[in-house]
N, C-alpha and C positions, 0 to 999 in steps of 0.2 A: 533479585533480578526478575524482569519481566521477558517472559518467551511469548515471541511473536514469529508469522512464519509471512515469507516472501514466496509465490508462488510465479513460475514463466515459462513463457515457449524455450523449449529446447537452444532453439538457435539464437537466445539472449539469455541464455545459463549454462554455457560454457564452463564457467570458472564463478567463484565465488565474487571475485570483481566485476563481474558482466550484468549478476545478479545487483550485486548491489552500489551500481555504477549510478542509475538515475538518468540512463541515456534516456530511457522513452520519454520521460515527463518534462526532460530537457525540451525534447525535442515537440511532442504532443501536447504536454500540459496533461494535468488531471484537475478532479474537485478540488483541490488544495492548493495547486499552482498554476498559474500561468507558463503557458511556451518559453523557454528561455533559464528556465528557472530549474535546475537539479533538483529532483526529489525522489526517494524511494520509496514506495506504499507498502506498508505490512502489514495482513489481519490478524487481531488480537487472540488469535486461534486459528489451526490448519482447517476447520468448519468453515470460519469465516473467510479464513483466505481465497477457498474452495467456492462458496457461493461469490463473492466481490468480485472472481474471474467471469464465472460464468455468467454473468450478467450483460457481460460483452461481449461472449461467444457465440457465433454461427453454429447450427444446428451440426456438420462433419465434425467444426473443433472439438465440440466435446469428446469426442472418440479420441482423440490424438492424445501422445504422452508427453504430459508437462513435467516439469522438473519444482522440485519443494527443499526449501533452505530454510533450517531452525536461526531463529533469533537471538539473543540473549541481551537485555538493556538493563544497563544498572537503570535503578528506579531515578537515582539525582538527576539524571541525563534528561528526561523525560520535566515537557511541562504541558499543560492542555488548555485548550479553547474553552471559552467559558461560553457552555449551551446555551445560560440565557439571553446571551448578546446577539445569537444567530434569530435573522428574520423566519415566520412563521413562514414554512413552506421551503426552509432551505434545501430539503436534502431534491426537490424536485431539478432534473437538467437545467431547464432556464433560468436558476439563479447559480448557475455555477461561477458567474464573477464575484459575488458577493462570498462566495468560499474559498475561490481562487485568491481573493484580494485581504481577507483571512490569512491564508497560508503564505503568499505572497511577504506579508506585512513579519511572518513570524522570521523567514527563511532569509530576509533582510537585516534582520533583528542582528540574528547571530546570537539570540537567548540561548539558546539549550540545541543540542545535538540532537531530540526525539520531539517530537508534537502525537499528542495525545489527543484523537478526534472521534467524532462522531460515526458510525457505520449510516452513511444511506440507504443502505439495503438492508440491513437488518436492527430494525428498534432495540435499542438499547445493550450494545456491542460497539466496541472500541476498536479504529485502528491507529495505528503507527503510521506518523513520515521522518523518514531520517533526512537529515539535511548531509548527505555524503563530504561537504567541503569543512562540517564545522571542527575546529581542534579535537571535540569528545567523539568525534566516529569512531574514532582510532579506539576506544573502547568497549564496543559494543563487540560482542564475539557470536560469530557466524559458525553453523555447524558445515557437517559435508551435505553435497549435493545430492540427492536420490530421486526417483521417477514416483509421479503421483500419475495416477489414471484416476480418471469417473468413470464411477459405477455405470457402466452400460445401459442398466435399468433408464438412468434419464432422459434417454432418447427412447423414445416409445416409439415401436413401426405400427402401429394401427393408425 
């Protein structure tokens, strides 16, 4: 089994199905998919999960208490992007269709329940997209919900 953790604001981890519901990237799209399109992001580690947020955070969110949900994925379930395929410069925002359309291509698919990708943020670190509608979700097993904070220290007042 592979543990991977899904991190969110409070008021979209409610319940373990809010967390891993796939509204946002329904709704917003991420690297991996286009608007329209169900998918839930997980870093391949509570580190990672931890920096992938903050990356999008405004200087107050960091203060705020998020909510952190363990993963668990049988490894069958899982299949992964072949690195060498992505163009040189992918993990940059302006090629985000070229990973959206990537992701897009797999969540069509209906191959595998897990997509095994790339970390933009951090070289050479892995996250997880679940595709919530495919038959194998029903397998992956979700811990209970608990509160993560950041370390205070990341906001510096000088």
């Amino acid at each position: 089994m592979i543990e991977a953790w899904r991190l969110a604001a409070p008021e979209h981890s409610r319940t373990v199905g809010d967390m891993l519901s796939g509204e946002g990237a329904l709704r917003f799209g991420g690297r991996w998919n286009s608007p329209g399109r169900r998918a839930v992001y997980l870093g391949g580690s509570l580190a990672l999960a931890s920096v992938e947020l903050l990356v999008h955070l405004r200087v107050p969110d960091v203060l705020r208490t998020y909510r952190k949900l363990r993963v668990r994925i049988p490894e069958r379930l899982i299949s992964e992007v072949d690195e060498r395929g992505l163009p040189a410069g992918w993990a940059m925002p302006s090629l985000h269709p070229v990973t959206q359309e990537i992701g897009d291509q797999w969540l069509a698919s209906g191959g595998s329940a897990v997509f095994r990708v790339p970390s933009a943020v951090v070289d050479g670190e892995r996250n997880y997209i679940l595709n919530p509608i495919h038959p194998g979700f029903a397998e992956i097993e979700a811990g209970s919900i608990e509160d993560f904070r950041f370390d205070a220290r990341i906001v510096k007042s000088e």
